[in-house]
C-alpha positions as CSV (number, residue, x, y, z in Angstrom):
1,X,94.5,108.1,130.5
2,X,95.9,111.6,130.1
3,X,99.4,112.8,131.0
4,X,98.8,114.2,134.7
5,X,97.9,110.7,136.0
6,X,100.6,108.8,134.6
7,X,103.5,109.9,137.9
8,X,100.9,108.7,139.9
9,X,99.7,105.4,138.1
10,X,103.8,104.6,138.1
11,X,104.1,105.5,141.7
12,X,101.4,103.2,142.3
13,X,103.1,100.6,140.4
14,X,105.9,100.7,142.4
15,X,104.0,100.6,145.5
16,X,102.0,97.4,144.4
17,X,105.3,95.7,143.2
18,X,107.1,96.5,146.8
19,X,104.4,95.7,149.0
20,X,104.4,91.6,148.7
21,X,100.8,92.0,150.1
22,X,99.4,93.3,147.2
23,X,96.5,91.7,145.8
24,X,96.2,89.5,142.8
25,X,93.1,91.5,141.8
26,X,95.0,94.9,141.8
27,X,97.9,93.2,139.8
28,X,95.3,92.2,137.3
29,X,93.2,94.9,137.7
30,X,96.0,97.6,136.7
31,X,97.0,95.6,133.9
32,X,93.7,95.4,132.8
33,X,93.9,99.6,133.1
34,X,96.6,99.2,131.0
35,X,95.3,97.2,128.7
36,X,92.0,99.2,128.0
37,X,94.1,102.8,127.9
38,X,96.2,101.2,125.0
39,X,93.2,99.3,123.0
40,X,91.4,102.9,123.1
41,X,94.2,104.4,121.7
42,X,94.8,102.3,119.1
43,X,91.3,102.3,118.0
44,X,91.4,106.0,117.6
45,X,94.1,105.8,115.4
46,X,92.7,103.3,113.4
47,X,90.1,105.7,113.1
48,X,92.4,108.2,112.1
49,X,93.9,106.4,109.5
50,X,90.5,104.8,108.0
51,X,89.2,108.6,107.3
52,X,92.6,109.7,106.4
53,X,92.2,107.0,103.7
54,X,89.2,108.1,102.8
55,X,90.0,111.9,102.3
56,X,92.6,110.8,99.7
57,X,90.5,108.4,98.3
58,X,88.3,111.4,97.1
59,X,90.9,113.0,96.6
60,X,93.2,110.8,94.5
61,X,92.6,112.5,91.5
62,X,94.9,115.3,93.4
63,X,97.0,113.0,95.5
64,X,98.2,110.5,92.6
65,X,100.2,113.4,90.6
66,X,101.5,114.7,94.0
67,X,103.0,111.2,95.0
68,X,104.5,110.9,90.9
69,X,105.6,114.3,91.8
70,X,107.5,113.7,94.7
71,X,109.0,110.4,93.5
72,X,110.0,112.1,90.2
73,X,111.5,114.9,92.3
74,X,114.0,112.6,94.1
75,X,115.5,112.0,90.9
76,X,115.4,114.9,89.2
77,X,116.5,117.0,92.2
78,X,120.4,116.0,92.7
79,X,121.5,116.9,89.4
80,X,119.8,120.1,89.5
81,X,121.7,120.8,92.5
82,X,124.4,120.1,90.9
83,X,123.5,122.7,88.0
84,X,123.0,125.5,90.6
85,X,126.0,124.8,92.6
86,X,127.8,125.6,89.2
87,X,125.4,128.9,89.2
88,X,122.8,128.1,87.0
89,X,119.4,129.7,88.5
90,X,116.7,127.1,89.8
91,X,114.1,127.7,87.7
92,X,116.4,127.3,84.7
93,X,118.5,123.9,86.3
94,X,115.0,123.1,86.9
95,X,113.7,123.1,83.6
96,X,117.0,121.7,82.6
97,X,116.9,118.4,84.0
98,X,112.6,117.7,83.3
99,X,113.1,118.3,79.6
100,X,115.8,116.2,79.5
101,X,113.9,113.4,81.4
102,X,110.8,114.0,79.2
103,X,113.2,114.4,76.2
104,X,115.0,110.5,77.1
105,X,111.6,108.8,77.9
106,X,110.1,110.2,74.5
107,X,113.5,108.6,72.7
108,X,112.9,105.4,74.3
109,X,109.3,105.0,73.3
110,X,110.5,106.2,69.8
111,X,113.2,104.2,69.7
112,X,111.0,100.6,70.2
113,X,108.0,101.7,68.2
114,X,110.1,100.8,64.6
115,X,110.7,97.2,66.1
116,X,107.4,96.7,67.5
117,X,105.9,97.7,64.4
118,X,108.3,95.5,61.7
119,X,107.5,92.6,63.8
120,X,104.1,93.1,64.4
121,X,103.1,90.6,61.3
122,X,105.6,87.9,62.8
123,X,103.5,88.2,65.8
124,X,100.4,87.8,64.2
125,X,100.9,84.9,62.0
126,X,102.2,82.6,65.1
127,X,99.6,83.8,67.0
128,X,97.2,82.3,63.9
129,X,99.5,79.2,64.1
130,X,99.0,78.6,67.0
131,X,95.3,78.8,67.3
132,X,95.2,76.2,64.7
133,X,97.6,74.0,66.9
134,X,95.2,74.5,69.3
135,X,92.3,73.8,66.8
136,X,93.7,70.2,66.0
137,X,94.4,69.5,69.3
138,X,90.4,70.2,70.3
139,X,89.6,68.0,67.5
140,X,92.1,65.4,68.6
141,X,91.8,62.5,71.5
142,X,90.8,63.0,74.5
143,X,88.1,66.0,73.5
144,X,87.5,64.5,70.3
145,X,85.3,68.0,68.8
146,X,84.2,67.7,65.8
147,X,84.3,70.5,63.3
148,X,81.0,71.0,64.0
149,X,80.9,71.3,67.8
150,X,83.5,73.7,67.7
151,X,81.3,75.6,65.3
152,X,79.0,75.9,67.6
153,X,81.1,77.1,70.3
154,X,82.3,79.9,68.1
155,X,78.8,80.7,66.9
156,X,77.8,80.7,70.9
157,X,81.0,82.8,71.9
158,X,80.1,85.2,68.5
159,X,76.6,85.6,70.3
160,X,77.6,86.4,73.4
161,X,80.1,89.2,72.5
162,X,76.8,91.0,70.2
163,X,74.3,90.6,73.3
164,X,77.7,92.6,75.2
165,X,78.1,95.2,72.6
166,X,76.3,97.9,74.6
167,X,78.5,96.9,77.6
168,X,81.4,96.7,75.4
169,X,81.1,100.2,73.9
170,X,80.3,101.5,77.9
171,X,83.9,99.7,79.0
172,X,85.7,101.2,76.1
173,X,84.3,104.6,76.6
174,X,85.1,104.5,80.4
175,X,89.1,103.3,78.8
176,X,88.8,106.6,76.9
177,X,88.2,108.2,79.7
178,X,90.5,106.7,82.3
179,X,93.6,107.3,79.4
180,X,92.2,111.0,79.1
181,X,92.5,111.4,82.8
182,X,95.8,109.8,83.2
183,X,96.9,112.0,80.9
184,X,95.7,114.7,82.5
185,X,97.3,113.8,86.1
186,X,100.9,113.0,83.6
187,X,100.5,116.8,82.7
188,X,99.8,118.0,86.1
189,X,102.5,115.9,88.0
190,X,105.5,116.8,85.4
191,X,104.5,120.6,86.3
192,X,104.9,119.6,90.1
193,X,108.0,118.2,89.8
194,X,109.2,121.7,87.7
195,X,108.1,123.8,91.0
196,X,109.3,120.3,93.7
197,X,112.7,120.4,92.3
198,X,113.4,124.3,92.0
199,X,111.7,125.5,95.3
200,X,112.0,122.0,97.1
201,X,114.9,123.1,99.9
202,X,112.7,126.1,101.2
203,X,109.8,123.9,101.9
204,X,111.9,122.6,105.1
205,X,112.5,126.3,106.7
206,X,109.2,127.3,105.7
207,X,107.7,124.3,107.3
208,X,109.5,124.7,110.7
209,X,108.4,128.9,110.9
210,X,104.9,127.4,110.8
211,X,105.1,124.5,113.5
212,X,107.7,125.7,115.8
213,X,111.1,125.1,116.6
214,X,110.4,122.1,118.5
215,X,107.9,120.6,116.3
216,X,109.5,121.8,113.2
217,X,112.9,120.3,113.7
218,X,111.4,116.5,114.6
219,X,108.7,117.0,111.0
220,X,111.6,118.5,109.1
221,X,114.1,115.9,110.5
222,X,111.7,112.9,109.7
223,X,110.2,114.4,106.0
224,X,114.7,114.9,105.2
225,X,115.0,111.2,105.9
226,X,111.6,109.9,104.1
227,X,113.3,112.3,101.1
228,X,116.8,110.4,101.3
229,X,114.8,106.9,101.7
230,X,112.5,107.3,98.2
231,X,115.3,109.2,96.5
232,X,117.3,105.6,97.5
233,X,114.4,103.6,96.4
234,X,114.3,105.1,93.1
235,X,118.0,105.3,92.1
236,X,118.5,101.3,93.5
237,X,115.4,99.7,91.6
238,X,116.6,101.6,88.9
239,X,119.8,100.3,89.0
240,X,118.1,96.6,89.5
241,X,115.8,97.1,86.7
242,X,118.1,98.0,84.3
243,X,120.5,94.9,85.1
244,X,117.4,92.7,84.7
245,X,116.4,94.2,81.6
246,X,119.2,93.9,79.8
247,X,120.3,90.6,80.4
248,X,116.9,89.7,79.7
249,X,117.1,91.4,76.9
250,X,120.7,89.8,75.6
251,X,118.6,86.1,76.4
252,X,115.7,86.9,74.3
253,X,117.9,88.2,70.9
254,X,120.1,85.1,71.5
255,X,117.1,82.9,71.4
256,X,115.4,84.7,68.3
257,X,112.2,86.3,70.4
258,X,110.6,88.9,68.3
259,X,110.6,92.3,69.9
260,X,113.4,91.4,72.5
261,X,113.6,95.0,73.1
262,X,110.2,96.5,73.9
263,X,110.2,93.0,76.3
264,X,113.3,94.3,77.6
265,X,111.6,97.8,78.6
266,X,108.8,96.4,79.6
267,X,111.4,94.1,82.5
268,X,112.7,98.0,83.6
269,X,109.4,99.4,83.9
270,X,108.2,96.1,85.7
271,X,111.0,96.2,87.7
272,X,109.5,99.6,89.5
273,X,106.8,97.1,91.2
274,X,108.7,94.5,93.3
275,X,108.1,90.6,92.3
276,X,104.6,91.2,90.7
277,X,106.1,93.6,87.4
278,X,108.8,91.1,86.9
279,X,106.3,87.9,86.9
280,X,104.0,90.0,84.7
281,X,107.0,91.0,82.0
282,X,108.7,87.3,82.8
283,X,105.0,85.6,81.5
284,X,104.7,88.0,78.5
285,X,108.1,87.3,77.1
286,X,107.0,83.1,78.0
287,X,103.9,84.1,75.9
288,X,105.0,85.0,72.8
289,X,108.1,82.8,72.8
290,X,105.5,79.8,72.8
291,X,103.6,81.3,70.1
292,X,106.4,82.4,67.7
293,X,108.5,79.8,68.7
294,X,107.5,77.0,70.1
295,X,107.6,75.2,73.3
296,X,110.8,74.8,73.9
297,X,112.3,78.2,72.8
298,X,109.3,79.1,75.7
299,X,110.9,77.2,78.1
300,X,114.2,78.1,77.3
301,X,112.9,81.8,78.0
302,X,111.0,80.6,81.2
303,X,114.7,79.2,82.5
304,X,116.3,82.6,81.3
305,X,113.8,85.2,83.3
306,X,113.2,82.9,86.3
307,X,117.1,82.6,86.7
308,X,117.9,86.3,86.5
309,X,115.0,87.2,88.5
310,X,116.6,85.0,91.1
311,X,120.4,86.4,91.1
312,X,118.4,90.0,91.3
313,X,115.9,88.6,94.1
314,X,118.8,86.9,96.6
315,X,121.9,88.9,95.3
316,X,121.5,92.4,94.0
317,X,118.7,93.7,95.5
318,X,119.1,92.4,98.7
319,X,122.9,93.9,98.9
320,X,121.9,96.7,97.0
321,X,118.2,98.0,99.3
322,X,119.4,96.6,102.5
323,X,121.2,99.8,103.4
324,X,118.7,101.9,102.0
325,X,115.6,100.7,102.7
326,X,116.0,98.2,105.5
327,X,113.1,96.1,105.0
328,X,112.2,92.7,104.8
329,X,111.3,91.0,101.8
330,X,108.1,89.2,103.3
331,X,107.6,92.9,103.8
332,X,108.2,94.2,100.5
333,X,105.9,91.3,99.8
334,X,103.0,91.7,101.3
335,X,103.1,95.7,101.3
336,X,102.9,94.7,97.1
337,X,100.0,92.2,97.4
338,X,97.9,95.2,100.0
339,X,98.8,98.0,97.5
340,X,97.7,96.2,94.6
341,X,94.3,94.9,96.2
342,X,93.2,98.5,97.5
343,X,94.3,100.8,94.3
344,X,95.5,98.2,91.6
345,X,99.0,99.1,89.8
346,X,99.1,102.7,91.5
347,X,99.3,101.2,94.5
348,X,101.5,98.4,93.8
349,X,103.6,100.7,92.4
350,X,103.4,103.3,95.5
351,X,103.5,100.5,98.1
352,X,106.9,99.8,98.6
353,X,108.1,103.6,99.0
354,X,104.6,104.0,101.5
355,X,106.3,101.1,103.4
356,X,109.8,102.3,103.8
357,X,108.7,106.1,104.8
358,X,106.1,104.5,107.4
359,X,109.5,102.3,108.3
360,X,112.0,105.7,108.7
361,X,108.8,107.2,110.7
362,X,108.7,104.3,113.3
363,X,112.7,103.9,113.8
364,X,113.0,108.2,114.1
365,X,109.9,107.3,116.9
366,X,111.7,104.7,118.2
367,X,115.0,106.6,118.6
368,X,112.8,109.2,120.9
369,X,111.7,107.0,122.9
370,X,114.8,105.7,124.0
371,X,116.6,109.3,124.4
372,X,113.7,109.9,126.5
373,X,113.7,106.7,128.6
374,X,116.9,106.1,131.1
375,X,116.8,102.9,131.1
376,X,117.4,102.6,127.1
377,X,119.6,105.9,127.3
378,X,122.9,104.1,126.2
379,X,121.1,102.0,123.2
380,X,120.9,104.4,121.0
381,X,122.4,107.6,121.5
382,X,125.4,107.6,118.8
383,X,122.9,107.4,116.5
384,X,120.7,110.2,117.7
385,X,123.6,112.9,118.1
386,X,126.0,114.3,120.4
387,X,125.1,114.0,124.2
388,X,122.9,117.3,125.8
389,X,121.6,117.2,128.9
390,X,117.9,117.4,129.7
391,X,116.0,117.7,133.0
392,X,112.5,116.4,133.5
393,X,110.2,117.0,136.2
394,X,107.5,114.7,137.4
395,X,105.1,114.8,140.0
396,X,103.4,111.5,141.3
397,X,101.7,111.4,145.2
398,X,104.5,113.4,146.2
399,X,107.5,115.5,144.1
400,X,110.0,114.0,141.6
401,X,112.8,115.8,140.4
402,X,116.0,116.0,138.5
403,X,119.1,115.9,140.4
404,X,122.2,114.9,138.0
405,X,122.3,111.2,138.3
406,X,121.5,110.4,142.0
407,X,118.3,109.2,143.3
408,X,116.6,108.9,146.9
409,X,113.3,107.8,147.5
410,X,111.7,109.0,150.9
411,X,108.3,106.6,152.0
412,X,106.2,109.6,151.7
413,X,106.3,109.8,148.1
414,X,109.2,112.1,147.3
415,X,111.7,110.5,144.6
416,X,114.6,112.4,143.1
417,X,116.4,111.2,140.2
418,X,118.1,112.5,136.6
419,X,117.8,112.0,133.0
420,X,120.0,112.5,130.1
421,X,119.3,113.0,126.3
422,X,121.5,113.9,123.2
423,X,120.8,116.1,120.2
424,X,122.5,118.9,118.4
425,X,120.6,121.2,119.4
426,X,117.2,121.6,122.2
427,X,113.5,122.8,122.1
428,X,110.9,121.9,124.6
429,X,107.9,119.9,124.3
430,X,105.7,119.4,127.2
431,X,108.0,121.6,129.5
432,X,111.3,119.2,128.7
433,X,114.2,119.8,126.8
434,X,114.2,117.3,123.9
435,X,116.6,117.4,121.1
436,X,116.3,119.3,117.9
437,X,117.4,117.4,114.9
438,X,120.6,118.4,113.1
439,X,120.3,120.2,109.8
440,X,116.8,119.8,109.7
441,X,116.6,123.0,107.7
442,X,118.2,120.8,104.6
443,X,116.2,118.7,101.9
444,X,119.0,117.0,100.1
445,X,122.8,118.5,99.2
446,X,121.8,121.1,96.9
């Protein structure tokens, strides 16, 4: 249905819904119009969206280092602002603030690797331990295995790992090369970020010269607030991780738990993928508690992560992301579980921040719908801007046009009425006058 018919569709409407003698059938039959217009649309863009998936499925090997880019550039980005405020050039504030990034992520790694490797033999002999635990246990009621059954079982297992060699050797070389590649897309995304955080703010301006002032200031309006939402995201889980990690961490060195630290990294790096990371680090640290410790030192630790997970999940994070996010956690939930099934811990990791952008994209959509629509014109206007006026002109069976706020209908088909909008600012779209975001031209406050 394109955009000339829709006066007259609406006039027609209004005719059916005055004249009481209108048919059941044409009730029906223009909601079924309806009906068919809006199930072909959203088919298309389901269409739209299943080869737009596509393209950056071929394309991932490109689009994965943008995305680490961007996120890393949120971060990075405010206190290289705050470098050039104090007149440090961009490229050199840039530079600045990677390195030391890159230079506090390499300390942390270096920092863990002389605990993991002095406790690396404590590991290993209760993981021994524990196999013969489980060893007697097999041999013990209700299995009942003799030495010799379990003999064979080895002997059988033994077999089957030579008969997989060849696909053994093909899966490790395809690990060499997924590592190699990774490291590859590391490389490329930390020189992204260099050139997102020093030329970020002109990509705004740049953007709206191309598209037009109209179009321009909506895009660079909506990209400013998907900038200010994953910036948000990043800083808060951050801030949640860390609190999880280290009281995690303060639980497993009171309870004796070899490499308490590297477990508490891995609970702030875990804590980047909402509810599955923590589970994942949470079962780890259960892991080796049971086989260094024992049982109950592993449900002592079981007690410990599954109570801090909960303060973080119904206190913190729900105090601390409401504001910036705005989303809800049967959400956050299954936007995990869908990112996870279609790209695995890429896009468990990515789906979260997908799902708050495509949130801030619906709610900026919704907010133009309602400055455009008079009856929601009141709803949401503070939040939109300061009042301007606009004027639209329609034409459906007869003539429809804006007067300031009165409206007269004549029975030929000639309806005069007035609309109102607010914005800082105006550019026209379809012959209107529709408001022009405010400081769309910025990216963030450098």
């Amino acid at each position: 249905m394109d955009s000339g018919s829709q006066p007259a569709a609406r006039a027609q409407d209004r005719g059916a819904r005055r004249d009481p003698a209108a048919s059941r059938g044409t009730v029906i039959g223009n909601g079924l119009t309806w009906l068919a217009a809006w199930s072909l649309r959203v088919a298309l863009i389901t269409v739209g969206l299943v080869i737009l998936g596509y393209v950056i499925g071929m394309l991932w090997v490109i689009a994965w280092p943008v995305v680490l880019a961007i996120l890393l550039a949120t971060v990075l980005r405010p206190p290289a602002a705050l470098l050039i405020r104090w007149r440090v050039p961009p490229a050199a504030a840039s530079a600045i603030v990677l390195l030391v990034g890159i230079a506090a992520v390499t300390g942390l790694f270096v920092g863990i690797a002389p605990s993991i490797a002095g406790q690396t033999q404590q590991i290993t002999s209760g993981v021994i331990a524990a196999l013969g635990q489980i060893q007697q246990w097999i041999s013990g009621p209700p299995l009942n295995l003799g030495d010799g059954q379990i003999g064979d079982i080895v002997t059988q297992v033994t077999q089957q790992l030579q008969q997989s060699a060849t696909a053994i050797a093909g899966g490790v070389l395809t690990g060499v090369s997924t590592v190699a590649s990774g490291l590859i897309s590391l490389v490329l995304a930390l020189v992204l970020t260099f050139f997102f955080v020093k030329d970020g703010p002109r990509f705004l301006p740049w953007l709206t010269s191309i598209s037009g002032r109209s179009a321009g200031g909506h895009i660079a309006e909506v990209l400013r607030r998907m900038w200010d939402v994953l910036g948000g995201f990043i800083r808060v889980q951050a801030l949640v991780s860390l609190i999880d990690a280290v009281f995690i961490g303060i639980g497993l060195v009171l309870l004796g738990i070899p490499l308490a630290l590297p477990l508490a990294v891995l609970t702030f790096v875990g804590g980047f993928i909402p509810i599955v990371g923590a589970v994942v680090a949470g079962s780890l640290a259960v892991l080796i508690a049971l086989v260094t410790q024992g049982f109950g030192t592993a449900v002592a630790v079981a007690v410990l992560v599954v109570a801090v997970q909960q303060i973080e999940g119904n206190v913190l994070q729900p105090f601390l992301q409401g504001q910036s996010l705005k989303l809800h956690g049967a959400v956050v939930l299954l936007a995990v579980t869908a990112g996870g099934s279609l790209a695995g811990i890429a896009g468990a990791f990515l789906a979260v921040p997908v799902a708050a952008v495509v949130a801030v994209l619906l709610r900026y959509l919704g907010e133009q719908i309602d400055l455009r629509d008079r009856r929601f014109s009141g709803v949401d206007v503070a939040a939109a801007g300061p009042p301007t006026s606009a004027t639209v002109t329609e034409t459906a069976t007869g003539t429809e046009t804006g007067t300031g706020g009165t409206g007269t209908e004549t029975a030929g088909g000639t309806e005069t009425g007035a609309e109102t909008g607010t914005g800082t600012g105006t550019g026209t779209v379809g012959g209107g006058a529709v408001p022009v975001p405010p400081d769309s031209a910025r990216q963030d406050g450098g």
